[in-house]
C-alpha positions in Angstrom: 8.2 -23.6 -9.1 11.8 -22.5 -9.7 13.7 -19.4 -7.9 13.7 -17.0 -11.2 10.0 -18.1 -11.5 9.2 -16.9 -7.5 11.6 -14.1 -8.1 9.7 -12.6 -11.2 6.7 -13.0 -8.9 7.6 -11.1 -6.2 9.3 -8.4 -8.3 6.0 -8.0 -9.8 3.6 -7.8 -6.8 6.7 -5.0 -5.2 6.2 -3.1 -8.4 2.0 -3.5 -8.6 1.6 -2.7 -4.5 4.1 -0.2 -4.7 2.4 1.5 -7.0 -1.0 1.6 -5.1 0.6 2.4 -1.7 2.2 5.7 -3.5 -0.7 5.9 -5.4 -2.6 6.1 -2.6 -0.3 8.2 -0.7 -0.5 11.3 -2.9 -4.3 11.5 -3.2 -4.1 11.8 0.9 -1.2 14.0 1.0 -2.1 16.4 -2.5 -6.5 15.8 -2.6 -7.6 14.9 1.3 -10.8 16.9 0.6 -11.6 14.5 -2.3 -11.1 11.6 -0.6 -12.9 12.6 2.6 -16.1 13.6 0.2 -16.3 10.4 -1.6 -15.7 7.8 1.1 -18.5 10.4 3.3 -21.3 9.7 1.1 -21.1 6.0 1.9 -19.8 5.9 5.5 -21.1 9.3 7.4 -17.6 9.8 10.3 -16.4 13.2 11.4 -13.3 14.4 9.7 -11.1 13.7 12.5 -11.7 10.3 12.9 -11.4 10.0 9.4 -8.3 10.8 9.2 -7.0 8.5 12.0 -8.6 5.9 9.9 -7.1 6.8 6.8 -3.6 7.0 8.3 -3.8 4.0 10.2 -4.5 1.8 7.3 -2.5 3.9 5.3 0.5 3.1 7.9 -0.8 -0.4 7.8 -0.5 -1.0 4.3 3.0 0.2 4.2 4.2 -2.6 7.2 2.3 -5.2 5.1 3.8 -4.3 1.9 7.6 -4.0 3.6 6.7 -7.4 5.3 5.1 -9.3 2.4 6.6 -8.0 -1.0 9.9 -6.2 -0.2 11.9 -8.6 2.5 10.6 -12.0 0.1 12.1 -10.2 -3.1 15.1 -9.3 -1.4 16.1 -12.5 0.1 15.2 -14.2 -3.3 17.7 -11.8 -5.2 20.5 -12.4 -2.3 20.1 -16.3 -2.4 19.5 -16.7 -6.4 
């Protein structure tokens, strides 16, 4: 596997997890109420701790995103 090859790859899983972290982030921030019906008919919580939840892993996915798509694209594109 070449460095334009691992580059391209990276690029494309920043852009694709991006998406679904922002994605993701506006149906908490602008539809909370949806969210908290749908995931309450399969998993009965109280609202609170729903939120912590959804924050946490929210919060979560961002650190794994930075960590694992972001810093590997950016060090390819600084040594290619």
């Amino acid at each position: 596997m070449d460095l334009q090859t691992l580059t391209t790859f990276f690029m494309w899983c920043t852009i694709i997890n991006g998406g679904m972290l922002i994605l993701w982030a506006a149906f908490c921030v602008f539809a909370p109420d949806l969210v908290y019906r749908t995931q309450s008919k399969w998993f009965p919580i109280p609202r609170e701790t729903f939120n912590v939840v959804i924050y946490s892993f929210l919060g979560l996915f961002k650190i794994v995103f930075l960590v694992f798509n972001i810093v590997p694209y950016v060090a390819l594109l600084i040594v290619g």
